[in-house]
N, C-alpha and C positions, 0 to 999 in steps of 0.2 A: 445475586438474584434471590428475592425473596421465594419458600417452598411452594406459596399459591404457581407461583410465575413460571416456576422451576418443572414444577411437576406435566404443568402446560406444554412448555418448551421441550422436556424429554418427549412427549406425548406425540408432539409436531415432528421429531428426528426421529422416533420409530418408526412412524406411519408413512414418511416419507424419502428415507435413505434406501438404499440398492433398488429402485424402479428404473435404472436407467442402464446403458450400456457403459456409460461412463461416469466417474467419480464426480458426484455434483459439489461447486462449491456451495459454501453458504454465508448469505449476505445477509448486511444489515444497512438497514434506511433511517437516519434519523432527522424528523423534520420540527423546526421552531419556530418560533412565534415571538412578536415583539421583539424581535431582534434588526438591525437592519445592514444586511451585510456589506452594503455598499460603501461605510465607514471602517476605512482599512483596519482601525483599533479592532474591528468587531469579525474580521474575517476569521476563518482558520486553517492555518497553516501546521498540525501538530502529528509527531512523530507517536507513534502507538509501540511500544514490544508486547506482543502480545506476550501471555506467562506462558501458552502452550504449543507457541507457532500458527502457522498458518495451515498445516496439515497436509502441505509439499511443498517439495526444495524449490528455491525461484533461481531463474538465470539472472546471473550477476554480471556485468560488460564494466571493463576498467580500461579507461583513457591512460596511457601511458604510453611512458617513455624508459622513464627509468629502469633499467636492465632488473636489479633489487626487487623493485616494485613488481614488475612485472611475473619475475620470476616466483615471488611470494602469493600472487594473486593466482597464476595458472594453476600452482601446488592445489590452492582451496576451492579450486573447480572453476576460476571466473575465466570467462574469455576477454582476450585481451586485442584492445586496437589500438594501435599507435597513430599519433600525428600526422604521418605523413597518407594515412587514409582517411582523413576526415572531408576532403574535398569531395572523393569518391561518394563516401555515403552518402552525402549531400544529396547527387542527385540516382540514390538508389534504391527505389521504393520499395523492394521489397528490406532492405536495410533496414530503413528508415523507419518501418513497422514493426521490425524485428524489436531497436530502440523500445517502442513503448510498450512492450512486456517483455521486460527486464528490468534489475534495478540498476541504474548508473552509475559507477562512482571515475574520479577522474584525479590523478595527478595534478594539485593546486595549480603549476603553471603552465599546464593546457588549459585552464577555463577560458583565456580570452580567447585561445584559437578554436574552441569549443562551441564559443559563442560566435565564434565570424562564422562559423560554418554550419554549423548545425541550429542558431539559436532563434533562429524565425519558424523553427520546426519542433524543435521540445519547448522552447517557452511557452508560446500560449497554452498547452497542454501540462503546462508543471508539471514538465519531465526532466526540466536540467538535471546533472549527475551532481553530486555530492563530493564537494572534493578532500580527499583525504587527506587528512593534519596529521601530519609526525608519521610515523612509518607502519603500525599497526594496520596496516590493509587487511590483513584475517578477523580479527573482530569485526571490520565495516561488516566486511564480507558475511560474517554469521550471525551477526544483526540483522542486516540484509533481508537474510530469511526466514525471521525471525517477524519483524517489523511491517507496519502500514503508514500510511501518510496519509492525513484528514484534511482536507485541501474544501476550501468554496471554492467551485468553479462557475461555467458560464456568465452571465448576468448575476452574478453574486446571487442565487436562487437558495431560499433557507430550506435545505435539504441539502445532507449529503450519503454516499453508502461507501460501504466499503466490504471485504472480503474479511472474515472471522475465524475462517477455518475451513473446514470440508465433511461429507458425511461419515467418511471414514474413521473421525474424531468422536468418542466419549461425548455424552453429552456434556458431562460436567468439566470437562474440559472448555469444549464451545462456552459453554456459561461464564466461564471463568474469563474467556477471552472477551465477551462481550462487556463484563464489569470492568474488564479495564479500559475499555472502550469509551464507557457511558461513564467511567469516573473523569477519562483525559478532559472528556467534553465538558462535563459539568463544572470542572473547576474555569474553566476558560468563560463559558456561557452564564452558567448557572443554571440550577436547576430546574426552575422556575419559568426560563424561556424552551424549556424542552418540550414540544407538543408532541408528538409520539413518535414509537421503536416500533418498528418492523424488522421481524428475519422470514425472509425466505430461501427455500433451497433454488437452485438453476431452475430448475425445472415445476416447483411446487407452485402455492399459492400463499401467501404469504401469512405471516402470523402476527398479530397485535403482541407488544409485549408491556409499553406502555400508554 
C-alpha cells in the first residue's frame, strides 16, 4: 500500500474502531471491469493466507472417522463429526447454519457420503469441506485460521469481498493483509481489469482505496 493510501487507511481505522459494543470486522469489496465471469477460465476460486490472520480464531468442523484423525484434530480445538451423523445434520437447521461459519475440513473418504448428504446445502454456497491429504490435520487446521477464500459467487457478479482482519488489528497489519489480497487477485485478473477497493468497517462507511 502506497504512503498516500496508507496514510488515508490508518486515518479511516482511527476514526472508526471501538464505536461499537462489539469487535467490528473489517472488509473489503473489490469490483472489475471488462472481465466476464461467466467464463469458468475467468472466475475465482483462490486461497488467501493472509501474513497477519484474520484477527480471531475461526471454528474449524472435521468430518471424520478415523480415530488418528480425529483425535489430532479435537487436540487443535476442531470439533469433530463423524459419518454416521451426517443424515441428522441434513435436516437440522440450526446445524446446518452452524456449517457455514466454520471452516470445513473432511476425511478424503467421507467426501462422497459428504456429498449425498450434505451437498445440495454447502455446494451452491461453496461451502464443501476440504479434504485432508496425508495426515497433517493441524496445519489444515491453523491455516484454517489463518486463511480466506475469493470465490465468484451468485450470477458470476464482478464484485467480490471478503473479511481482512478486524479493528483490533495494527493498521499496518490490515494493510499488509489487504496487499496480499490485491496481489492474489491481480496475478489471476490482472491489474488492469480491477475497477476499485473498497474497506469498510461492520458498521462504518466505506473507504475508496483504489
Amino acid at each position: 500500500m502506497e504512503k498516500g493510501t496508507f496514510d488515508k487507511f490508518n486515518a479511516f481505522i482511527e476514526e472508526n474502531k471501538g464505536k461499537r459494543k462489539f469487535t467490528q470486522s473489517l472488509e473489503l469489496s473489490m469490483n472489475f471491469a471488462n472481465i466476464d465471469f461467466n467464463k469458468q477460465d475467468n472466475r475465482l476460486n483462490l486461497e488467501v493466507k493472509l501474513p497477519n490472520g484474520k484477527g480471531k480464531s475461526s471454528n474449524v468442523i472435521v468430518f471424520a472417522d478415523d480415530k488418528a484423525m480425529s483425535e489430532r484434530a479435537a487436540q487443535d480445538g476442531a470439533k469433530i463429526i463423524p459419518s454416521k451423523e451426517l443424515q441428522t445434520i441434513a435436516t437440522d437447521k440450526v446445524m446446518l447454519s452452524e456449517l457455514l461459519n466454520c471452516d470445513l475440513l473432511a476425511q478424503p473418504s467421507l467426501m462422497p457420503q459428504i456429498a449425498k448428504s450434505l451437498g445440495q446445502f454447502l455446494g451452491p454456497r461453496g461451502r464443501m469441506p476440504k479434504p485432508v491429504i496425508g495426515s497433517d490435520v493441524s496445519t489444515l487446521i491453523s491455516n484454517a485460521t489463518k486463511s480466506i477464500t475469493l470465490k465468484s459467487k451468485g450470477k458470476y457478479l464482478p464484485t467480490i469481498n471478503c473479511m481482512v482482519g478486524t479493528e483490533k488489528m495494527a493498521a499496518p497489519e490490515l494493510a499488509a493483509n489487504i496487499d496480499e489480497v490485491l496481489s492474489s487477485v491481480t496475478k489471476k485478473v490482472g491489474k488492469q481489469n480491477i475497477k476499485s477497493v473498497y474497506v469498510k468497517m461492520t458498521m462504518s462507511k466505506p473507504l475508496r482505496l483504489i
